[in-house]
Biopython code that builds the backbone (N, CA, C, O; Angstrom):
import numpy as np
from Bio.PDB.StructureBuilder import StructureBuilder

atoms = [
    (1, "UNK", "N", (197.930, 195.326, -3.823)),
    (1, "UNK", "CA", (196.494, 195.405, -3.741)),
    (1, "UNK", "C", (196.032, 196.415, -2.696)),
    (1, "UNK", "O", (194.903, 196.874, -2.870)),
    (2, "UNK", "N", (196.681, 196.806, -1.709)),
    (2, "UNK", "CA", (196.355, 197.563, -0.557)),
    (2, "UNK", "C", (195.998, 199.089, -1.226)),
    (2, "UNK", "O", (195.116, 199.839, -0.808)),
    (3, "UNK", "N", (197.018, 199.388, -2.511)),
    (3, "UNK", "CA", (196.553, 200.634, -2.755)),
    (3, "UNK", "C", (195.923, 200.763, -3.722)),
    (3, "UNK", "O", (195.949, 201.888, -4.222)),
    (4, "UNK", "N", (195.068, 199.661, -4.428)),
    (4, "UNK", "CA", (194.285, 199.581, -4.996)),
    (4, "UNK", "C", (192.667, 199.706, -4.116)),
    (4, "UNK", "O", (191.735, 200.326, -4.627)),
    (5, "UNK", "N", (192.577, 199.207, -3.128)),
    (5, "UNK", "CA", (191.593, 198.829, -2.706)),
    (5, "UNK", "C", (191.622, 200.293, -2.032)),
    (5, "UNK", "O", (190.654, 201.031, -2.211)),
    (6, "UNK", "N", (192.589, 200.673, -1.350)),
    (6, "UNK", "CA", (192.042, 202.140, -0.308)),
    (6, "UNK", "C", (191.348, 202.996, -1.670)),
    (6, "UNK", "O", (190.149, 203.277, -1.660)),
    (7, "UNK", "N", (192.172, 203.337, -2.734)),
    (7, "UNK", "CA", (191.790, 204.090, -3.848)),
    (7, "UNK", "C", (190.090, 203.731, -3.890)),
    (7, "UNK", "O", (189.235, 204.564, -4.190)),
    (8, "UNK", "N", (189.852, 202.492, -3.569)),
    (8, "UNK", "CA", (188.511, 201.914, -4.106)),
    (8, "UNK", "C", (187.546, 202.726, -3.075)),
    (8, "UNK", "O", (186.613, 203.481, -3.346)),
    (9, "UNK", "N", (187.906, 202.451, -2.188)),
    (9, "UNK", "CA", (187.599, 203.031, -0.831)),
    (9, "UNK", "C", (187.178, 204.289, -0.802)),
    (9, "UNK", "O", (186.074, 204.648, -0.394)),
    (10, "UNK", "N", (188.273, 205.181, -1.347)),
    (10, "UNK", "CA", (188.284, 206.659, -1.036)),
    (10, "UNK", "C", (187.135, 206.870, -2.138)),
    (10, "UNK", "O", (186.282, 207.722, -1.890)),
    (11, "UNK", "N", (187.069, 206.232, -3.200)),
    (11, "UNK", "CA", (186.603, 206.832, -4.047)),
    (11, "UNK", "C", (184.901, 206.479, -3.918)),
    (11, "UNK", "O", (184.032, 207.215, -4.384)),
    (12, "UNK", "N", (184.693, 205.467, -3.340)),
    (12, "UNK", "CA", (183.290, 205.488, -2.841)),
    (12, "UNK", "C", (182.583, 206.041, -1.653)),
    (12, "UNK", "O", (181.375, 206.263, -1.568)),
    (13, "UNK", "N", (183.505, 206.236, -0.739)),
    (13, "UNK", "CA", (183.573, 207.447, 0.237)),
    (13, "UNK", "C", (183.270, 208.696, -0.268)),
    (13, "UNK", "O", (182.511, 209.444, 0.347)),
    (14, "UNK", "N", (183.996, 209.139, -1.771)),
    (14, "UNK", "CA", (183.549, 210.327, -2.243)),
    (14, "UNK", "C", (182.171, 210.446, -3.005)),
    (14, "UNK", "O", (181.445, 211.439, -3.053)),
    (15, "UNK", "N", (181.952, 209.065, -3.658)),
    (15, "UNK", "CA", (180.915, 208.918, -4.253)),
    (15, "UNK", "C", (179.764, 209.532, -3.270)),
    (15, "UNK", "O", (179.100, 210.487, -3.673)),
    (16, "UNK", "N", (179.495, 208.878, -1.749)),
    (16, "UNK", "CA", (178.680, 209.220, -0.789)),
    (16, "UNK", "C", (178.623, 210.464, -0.582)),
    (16, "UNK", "O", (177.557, 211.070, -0.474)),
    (17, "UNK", "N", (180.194, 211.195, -0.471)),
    (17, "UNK", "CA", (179.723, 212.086, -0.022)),
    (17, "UNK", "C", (179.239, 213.347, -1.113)),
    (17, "UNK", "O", (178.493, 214.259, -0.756)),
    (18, "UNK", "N", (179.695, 213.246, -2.233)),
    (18, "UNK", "CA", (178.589, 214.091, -3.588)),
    (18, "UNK", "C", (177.275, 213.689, -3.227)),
    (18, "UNK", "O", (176.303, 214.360, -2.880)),
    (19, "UNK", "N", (177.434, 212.442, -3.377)),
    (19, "UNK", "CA", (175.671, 211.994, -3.503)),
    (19, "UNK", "C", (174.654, 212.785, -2.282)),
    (19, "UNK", "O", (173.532, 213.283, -2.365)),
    (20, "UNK", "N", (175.647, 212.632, -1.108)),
    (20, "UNK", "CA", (174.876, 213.374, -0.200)),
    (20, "UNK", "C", (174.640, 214.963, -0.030)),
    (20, "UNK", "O", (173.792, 215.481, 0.696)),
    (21, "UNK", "N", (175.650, 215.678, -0.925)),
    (21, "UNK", "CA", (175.627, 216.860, -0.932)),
    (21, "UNK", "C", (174.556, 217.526, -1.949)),
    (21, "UNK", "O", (173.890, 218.538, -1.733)),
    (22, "UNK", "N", (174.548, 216.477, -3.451)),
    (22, "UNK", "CA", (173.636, 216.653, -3.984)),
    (22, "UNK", "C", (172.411, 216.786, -3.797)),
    (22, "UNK", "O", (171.866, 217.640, -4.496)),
    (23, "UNK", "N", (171.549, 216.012, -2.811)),
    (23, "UNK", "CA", (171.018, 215.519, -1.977)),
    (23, "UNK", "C", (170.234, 217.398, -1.144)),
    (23, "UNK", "O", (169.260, 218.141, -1.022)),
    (24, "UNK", "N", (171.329, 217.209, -0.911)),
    (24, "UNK", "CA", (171.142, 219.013, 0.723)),
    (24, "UNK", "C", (170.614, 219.788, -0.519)),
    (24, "UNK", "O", (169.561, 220.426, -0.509)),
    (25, "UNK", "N", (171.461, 219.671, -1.608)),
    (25, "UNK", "CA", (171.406, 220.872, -2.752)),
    (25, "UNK", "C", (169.841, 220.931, -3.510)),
    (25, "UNK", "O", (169.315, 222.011, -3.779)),
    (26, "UNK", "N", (169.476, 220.188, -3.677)),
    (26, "UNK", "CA", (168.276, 219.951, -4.224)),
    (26, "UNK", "C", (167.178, 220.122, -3.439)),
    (26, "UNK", "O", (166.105, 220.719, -3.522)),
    (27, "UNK", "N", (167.840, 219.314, -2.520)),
    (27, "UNK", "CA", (166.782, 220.094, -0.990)),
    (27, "UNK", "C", (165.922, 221.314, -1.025)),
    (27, "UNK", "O", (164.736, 221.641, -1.074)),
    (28, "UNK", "N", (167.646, 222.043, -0.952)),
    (28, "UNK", "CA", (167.499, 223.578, -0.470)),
    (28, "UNK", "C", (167.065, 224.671, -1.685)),
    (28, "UNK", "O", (166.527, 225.747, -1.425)),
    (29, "UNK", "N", (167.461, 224.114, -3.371)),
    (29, "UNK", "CA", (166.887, 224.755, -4.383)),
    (29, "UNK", "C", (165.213, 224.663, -4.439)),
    (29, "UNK", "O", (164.535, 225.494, -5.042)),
    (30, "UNK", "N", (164.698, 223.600, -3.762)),
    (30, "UNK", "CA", (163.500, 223.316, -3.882)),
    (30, "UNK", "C", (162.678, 224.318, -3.344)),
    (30, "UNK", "O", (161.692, 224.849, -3.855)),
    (31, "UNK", "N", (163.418, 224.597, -1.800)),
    (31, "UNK", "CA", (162.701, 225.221, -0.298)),
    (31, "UNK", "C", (162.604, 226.149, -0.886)),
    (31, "UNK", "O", (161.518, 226.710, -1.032)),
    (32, "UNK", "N", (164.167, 226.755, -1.604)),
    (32, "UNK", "CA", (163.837, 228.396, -1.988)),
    (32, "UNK", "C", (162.774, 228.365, -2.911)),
    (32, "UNK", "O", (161.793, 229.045, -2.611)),
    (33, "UNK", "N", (162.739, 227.635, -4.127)),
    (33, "UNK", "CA", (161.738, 228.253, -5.050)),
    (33, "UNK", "C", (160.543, 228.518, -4.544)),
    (33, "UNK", "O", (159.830, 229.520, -4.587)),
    (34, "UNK", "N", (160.386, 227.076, -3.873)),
    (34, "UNK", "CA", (159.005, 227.197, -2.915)),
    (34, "UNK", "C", (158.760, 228.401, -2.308)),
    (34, "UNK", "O", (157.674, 228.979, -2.308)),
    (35, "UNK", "N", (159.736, 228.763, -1.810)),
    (35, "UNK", "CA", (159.511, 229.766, -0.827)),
    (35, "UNK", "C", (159.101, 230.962, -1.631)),
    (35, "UNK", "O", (158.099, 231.533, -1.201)),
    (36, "UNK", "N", (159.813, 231.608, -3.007)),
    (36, "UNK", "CA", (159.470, 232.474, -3.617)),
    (36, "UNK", "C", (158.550, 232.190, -4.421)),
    (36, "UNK", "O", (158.202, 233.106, -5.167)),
    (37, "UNK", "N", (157.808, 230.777, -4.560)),
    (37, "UNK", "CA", (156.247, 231.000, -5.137)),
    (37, "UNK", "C", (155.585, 230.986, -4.006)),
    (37, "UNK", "O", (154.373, 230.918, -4.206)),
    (38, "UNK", "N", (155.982, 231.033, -2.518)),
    (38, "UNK", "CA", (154.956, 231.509, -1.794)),
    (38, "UNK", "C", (154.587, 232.690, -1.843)),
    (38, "UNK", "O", (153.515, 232.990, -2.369)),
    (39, "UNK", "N", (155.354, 233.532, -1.337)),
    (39, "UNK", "CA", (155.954, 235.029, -1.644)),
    (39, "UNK", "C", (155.197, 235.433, -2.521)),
    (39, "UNK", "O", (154.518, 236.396, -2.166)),
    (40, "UNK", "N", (154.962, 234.912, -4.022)),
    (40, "UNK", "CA", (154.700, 235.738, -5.231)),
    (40, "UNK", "C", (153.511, 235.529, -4.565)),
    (40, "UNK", "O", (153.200, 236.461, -3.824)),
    (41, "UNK", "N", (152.690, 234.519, -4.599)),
    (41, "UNK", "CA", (151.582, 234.217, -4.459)),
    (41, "UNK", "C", (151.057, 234.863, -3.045)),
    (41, "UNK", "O", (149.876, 235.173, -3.196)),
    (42, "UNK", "N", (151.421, 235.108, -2.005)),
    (42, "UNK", "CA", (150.529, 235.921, -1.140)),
    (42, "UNK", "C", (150.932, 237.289, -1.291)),
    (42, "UNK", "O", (150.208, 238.020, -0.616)),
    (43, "UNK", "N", (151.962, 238.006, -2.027)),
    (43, "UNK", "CA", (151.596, 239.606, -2.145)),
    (43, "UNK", "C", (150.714, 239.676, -3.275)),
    (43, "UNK", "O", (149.976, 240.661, -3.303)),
    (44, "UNK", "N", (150.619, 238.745, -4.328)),
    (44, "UNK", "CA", (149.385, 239.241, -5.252)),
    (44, "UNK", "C", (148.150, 238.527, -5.055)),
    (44, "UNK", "O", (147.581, 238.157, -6.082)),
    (45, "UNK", "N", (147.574, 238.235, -3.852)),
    (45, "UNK", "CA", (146.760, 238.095, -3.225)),
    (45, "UNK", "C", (146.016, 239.061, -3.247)),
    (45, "UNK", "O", (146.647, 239.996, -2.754)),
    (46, "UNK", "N", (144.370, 239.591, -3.731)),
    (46, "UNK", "CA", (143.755, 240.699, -3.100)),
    (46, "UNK", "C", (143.456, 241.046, -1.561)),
    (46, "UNK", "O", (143.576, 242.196, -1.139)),
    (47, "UNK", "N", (143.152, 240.228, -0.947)),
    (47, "UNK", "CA", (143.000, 240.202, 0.394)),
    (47, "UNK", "C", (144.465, 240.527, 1.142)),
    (47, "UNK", "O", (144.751, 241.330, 2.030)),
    (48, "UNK", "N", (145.017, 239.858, 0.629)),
    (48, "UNK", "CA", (146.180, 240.039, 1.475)),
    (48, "UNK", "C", (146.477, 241.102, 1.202)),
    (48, "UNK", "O", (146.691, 241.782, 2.206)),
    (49, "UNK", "N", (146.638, 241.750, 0.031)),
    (49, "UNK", "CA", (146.738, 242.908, -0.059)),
    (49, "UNK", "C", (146.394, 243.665, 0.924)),
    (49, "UNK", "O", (147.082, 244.168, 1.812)),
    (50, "UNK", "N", (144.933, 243.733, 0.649)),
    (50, "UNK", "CA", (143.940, 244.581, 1.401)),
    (50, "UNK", "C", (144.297, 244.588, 2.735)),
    (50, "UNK", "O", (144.607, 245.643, 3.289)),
    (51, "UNK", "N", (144.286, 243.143, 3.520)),
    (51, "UNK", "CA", (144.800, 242.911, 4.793)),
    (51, "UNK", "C", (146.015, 244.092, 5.269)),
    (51, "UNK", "O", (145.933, 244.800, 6.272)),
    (52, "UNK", "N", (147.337, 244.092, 4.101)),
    (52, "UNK", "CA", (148.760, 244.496, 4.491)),
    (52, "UNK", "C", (148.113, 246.123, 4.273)),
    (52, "UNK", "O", (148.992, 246.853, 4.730)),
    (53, "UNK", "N", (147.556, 246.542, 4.031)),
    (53, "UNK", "CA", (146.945, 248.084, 3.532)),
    (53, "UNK", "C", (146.897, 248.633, 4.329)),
    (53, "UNK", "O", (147.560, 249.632, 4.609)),
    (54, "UNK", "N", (145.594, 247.799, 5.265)),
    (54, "UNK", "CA", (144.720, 248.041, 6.657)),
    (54, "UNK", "C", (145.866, 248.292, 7.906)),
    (54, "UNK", "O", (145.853, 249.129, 8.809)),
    (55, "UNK", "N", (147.025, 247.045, 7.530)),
    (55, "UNK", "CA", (147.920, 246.861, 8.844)),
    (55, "UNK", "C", (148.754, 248.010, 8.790)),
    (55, "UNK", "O", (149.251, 248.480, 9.814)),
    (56, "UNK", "N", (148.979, 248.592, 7.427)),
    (56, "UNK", "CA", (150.363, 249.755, 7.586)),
    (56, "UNK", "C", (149.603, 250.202, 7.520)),
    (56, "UNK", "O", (149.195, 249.396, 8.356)),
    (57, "UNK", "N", (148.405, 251.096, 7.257)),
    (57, "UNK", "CA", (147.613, 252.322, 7.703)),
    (57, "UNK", "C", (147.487, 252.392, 8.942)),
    (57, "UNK", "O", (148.073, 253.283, 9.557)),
    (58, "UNK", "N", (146.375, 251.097, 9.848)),
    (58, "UNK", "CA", (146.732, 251.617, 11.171)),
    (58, "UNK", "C", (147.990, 251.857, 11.771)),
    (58, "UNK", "O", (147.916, 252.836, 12.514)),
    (59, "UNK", "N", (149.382, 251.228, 11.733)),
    (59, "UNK", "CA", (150.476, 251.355, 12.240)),
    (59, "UNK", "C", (150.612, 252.875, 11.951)),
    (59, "UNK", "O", (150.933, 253.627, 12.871)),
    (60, "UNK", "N", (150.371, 253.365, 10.659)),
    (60, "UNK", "CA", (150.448, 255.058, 10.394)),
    (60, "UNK", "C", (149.553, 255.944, 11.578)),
    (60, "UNK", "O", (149.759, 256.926, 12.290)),
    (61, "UNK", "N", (148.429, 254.970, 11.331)),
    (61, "UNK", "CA", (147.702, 256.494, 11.903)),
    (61, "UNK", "C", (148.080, 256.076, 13.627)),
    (61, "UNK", "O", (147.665, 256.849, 14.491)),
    (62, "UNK", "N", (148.693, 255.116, 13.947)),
    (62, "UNK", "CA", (148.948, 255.172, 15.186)),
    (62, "UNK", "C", (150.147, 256.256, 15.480)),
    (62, "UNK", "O", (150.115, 256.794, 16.587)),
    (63, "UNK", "N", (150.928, 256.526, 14.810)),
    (63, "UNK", "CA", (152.062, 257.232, 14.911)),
    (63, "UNK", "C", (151.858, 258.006, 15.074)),
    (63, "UNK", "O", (152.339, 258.613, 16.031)),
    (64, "UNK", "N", (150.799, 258.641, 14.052)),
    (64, "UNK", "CA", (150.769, 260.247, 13.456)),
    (64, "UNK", "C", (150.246, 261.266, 14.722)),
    (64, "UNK", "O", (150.608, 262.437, 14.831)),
    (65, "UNK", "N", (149.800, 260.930, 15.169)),
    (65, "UNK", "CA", (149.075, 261.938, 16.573)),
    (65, "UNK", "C", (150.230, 262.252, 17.520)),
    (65, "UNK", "O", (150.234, 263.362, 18.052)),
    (66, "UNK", "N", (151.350, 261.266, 17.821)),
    (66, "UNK", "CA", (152.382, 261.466, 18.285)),
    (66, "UNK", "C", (153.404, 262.403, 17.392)),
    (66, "UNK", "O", (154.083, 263.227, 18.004)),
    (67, "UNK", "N", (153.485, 262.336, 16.481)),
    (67, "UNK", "CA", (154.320, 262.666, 15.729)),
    (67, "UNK", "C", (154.282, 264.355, 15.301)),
    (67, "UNK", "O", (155.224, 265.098, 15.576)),
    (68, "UNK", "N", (153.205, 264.762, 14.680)),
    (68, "UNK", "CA", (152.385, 265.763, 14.117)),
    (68, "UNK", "C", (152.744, 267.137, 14.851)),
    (68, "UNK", "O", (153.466, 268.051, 14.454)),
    (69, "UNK", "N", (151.920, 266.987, 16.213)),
    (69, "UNK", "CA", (152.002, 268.568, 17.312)),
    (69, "UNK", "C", (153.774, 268.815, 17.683)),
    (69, "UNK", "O", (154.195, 269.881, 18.131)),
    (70, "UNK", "N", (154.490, 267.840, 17.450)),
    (70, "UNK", "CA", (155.573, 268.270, 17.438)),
    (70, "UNK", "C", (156.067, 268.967, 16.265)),
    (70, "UNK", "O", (156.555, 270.082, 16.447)),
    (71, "UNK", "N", (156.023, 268.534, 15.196)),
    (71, "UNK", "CA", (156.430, 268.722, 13.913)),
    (71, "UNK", "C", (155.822, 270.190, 13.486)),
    (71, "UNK", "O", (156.611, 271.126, 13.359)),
    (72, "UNK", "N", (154.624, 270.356, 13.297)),
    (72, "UNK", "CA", (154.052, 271.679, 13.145)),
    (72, "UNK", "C", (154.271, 272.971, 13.934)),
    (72, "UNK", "O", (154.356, 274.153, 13.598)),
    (73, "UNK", "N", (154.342, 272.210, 15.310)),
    (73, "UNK", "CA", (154.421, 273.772, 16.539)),
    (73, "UNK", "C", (155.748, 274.750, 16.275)),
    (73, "UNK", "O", (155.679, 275.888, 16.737)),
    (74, "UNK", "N", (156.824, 274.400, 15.629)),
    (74, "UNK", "CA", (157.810, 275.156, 15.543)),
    (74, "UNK", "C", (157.859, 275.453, 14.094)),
    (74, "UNK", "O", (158.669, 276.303, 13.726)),
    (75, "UNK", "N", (156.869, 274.689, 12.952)),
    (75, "UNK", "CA", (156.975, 274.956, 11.454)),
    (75, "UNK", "C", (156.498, 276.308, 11.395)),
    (75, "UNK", "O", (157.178, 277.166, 10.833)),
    (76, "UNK", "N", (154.992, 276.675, 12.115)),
    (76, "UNK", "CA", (154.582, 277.791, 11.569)),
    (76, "UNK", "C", (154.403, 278.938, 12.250)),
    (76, "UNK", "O", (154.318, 278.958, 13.478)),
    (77, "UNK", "N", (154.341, 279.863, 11.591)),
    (77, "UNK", "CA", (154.879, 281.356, 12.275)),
    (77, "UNK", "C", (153.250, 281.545, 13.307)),
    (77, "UNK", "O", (152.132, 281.116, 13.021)),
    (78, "UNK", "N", (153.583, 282.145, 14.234)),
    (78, "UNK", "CA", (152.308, 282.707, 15.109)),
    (78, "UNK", "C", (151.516, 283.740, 14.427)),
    (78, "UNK", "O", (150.304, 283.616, 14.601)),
    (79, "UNK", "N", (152.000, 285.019, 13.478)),
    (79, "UNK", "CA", (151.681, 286.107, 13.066)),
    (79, "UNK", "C", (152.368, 286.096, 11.304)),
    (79, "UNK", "O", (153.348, 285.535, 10.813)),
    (80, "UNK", "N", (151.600, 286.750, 10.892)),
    (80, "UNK", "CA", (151.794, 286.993, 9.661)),
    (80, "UNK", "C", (151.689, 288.542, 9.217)),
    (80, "UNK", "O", (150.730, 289.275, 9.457)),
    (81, "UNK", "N", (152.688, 288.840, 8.628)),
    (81, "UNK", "CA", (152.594, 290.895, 8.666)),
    (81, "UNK", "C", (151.769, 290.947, 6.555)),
    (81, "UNK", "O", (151.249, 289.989, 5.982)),
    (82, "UNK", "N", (151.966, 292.328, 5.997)),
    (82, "UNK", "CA", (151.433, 292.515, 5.335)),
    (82, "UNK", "C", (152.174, 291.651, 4.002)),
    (82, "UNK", "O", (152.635, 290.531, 4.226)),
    (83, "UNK", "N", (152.233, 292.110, 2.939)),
    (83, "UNK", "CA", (153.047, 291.683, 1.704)),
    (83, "UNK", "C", (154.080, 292.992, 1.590)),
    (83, "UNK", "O", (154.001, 294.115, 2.089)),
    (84, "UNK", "N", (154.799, 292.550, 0.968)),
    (84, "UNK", "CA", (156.337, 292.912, 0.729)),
    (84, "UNK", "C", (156.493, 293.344, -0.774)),
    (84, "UNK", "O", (156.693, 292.623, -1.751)),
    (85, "UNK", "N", (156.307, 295.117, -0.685)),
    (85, "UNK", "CA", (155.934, 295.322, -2.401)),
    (85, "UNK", "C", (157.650, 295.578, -2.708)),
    (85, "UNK", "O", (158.585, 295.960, -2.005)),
    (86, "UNK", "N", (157.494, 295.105, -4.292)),
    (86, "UNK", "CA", (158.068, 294.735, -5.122)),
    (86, "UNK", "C", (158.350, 295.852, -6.492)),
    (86, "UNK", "O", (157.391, 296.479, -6.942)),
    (87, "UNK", "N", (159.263, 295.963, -6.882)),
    (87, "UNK", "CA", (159.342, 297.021, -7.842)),
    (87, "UNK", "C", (158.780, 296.035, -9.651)),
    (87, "UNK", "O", (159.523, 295.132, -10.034)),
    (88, "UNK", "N", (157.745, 296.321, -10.342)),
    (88, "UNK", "CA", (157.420, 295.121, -11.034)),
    (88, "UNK", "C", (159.145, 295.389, -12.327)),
    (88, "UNK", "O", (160.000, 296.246, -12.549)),
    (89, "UNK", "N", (158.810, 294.196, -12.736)),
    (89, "UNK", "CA", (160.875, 294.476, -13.661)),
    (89, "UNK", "C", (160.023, 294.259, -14.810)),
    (89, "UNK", "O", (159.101, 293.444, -14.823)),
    (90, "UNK", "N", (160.419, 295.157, -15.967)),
    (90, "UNK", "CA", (159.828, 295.213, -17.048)),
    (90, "UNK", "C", (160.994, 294.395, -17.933)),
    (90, "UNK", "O", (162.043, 294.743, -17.390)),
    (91, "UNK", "N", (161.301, 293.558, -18.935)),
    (91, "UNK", "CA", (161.919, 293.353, -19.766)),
    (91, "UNK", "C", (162.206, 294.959, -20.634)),
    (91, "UNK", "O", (161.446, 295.811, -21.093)),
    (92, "UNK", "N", (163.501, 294.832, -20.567)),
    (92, "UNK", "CA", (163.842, 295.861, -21.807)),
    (92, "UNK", "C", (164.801, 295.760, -22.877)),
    (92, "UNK", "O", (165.849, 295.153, -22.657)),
    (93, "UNK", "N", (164.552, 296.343, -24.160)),
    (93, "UNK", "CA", (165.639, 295.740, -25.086)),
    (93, "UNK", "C", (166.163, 295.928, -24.978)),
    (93, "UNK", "O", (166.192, 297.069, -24.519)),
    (94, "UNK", "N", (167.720, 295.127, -25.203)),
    (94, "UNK", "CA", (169.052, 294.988, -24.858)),
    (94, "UNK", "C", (169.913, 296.271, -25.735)),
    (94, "UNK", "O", (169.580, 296.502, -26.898)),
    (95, "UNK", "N", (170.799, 296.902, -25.212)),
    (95, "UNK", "CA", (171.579, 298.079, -26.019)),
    (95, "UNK", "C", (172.260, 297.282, -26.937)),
    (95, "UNK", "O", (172.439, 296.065, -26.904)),
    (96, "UNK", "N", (172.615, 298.093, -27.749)),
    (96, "UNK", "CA", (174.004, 297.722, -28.890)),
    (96, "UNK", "C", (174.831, 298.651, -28.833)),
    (96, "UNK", "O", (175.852, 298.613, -29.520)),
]
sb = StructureBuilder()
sb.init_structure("model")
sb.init_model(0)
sb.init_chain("A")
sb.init_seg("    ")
for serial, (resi, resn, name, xyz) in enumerate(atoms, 1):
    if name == "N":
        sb.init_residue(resn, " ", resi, " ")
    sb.init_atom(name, np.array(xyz, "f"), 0.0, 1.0, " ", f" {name:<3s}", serial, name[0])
structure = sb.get_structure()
């Protein structure tokens, strides 16, 4: 009977511990979905939208003044000379 009964044992021990894992699992499938109908639901938000628009524009235009007088001062030439003539190329028919 002893190894009948541990068997009994173990096996309701395991019962608990599925049951409890099942348990976490369902939990945590729940949180996520939740979580990604939060998600859906505040980026297609208009406001929020609008809100997240406002926030990365200013974050932009905070940058840009820093950013800019560096970027340009070495892009463009101080002086500019005349144009650079060109011989015009006529297509011509091919020999045989």
């Amino acid at each position: 009977m002893t190894g009948t009964n541990a068997f009994k044992n173990a096996s309701l021990n395991m019962k608990k511990l599925l049951t409890a894992l099942t348990i976490l699992n369902t939990a945590a499938a729940v949180t996520a979905f939740a979580g990604i109908v939060y998600v859906y639901w505040y980026v297609n938000n208009e406001t929020k939208q609008e809100q997240m628009k406002k926030f990365v524009g200013d974050k932009i235009m905070e940058q840009l003044p820093s950013l800019m007088p560096n970027a340009l001062d070495n892009a463009l030439p101080k002086t500019t000379g005349g144009s650079i003539p060109t011989t015009p190329k006529v297509p011509a028919m091919p020999k045989l």
